[in-house]
C-alpha positions in Angstrom: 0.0 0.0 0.0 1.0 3.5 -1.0 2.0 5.7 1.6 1.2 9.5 1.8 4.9 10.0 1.2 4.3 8.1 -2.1 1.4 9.7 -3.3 2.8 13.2 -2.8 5.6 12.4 -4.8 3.3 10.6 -7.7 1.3 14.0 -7.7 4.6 16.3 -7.9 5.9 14.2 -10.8 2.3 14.4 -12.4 2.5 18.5 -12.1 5.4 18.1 -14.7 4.1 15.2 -16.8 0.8 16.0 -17.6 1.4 19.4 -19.7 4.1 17.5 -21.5 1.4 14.4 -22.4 -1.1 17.3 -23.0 0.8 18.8 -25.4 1.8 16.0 -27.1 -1.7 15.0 -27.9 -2.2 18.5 -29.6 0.7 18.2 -31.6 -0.7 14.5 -32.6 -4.5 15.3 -32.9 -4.6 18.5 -33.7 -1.8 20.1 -35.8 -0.6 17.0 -37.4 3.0 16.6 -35.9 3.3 13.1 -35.1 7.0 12.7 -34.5 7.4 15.5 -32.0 4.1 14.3 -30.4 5.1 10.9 -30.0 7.8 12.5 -28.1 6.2 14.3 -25.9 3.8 11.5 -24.6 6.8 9.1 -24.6 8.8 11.7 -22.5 5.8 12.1 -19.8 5.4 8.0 -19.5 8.9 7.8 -19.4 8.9 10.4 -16.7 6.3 8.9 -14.5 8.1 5.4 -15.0 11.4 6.5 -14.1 9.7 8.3 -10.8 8.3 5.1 -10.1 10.5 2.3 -10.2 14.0 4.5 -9.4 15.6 4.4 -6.4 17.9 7.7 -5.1 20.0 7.6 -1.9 17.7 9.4 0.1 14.9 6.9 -0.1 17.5 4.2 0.7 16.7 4.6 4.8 13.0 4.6 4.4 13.1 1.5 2.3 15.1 0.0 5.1 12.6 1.3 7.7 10.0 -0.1 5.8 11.4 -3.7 5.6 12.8 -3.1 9.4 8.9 -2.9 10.4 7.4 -5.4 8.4 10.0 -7.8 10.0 9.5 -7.3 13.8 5.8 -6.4 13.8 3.8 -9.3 14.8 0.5 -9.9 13.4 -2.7 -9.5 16.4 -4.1 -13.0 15.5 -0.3 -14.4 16.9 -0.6 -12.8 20.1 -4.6 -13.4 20.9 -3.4 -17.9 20.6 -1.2 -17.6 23.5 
C-alpha cells in the first residue's frame, strides 16, 4: 500500500508530466506533428516510470525502515493464541 509519502511524490511528478502528455496529444490530434508528439507523450510515460521504479540515496533509509517494520511487527491474531 502506498504511503502518503508516495502519493505526494506521484502527484509532484504528475504537475510536470501531464502538460508534456497534453501537449503531445495537440501536436498529434490536432496540428498533425506526429514525430514531435510521440515524443512528448513518450517523454511524460517515461517520466512517470522512471519516478516510479528508481531508487535515489535518500529513499535508501525509508526503504530499510520499511522492511525493518514489516520484520519485527507481529500480526494480532499471533498474540490473541497464547
Amino acid at each position: 500500500m502506498a504511503g502518503i509519502i508516495d502519493t505526494i511524490k506521484l502527484a509532484g511528478t504528475l504537475v510536470l508530466a501531464l502538460p508534456a502528455a497534453l501537449a503531445g496529444l495537440e501536436f498529434l490530434l490536432v496540428r498533425g506533428e506526429t514525430a514531435v508528439g510521440a515524443v512528448l507523450i513518450g517523454l511524460a510515460i517515461g517520466l512517470v516510470l522512471v519516478q516510479h521504479r528508481l531508487t535515489l540515496p535518500s529513499d535508501v533509509p525509508t526503504a530499510v525502515a520499511k522492511r525493518v517494520v514489516g520484520t519485527v511487527r507481529k500480526d494480532p491474531d499471533d498474540a490473541d493464541d497464547r
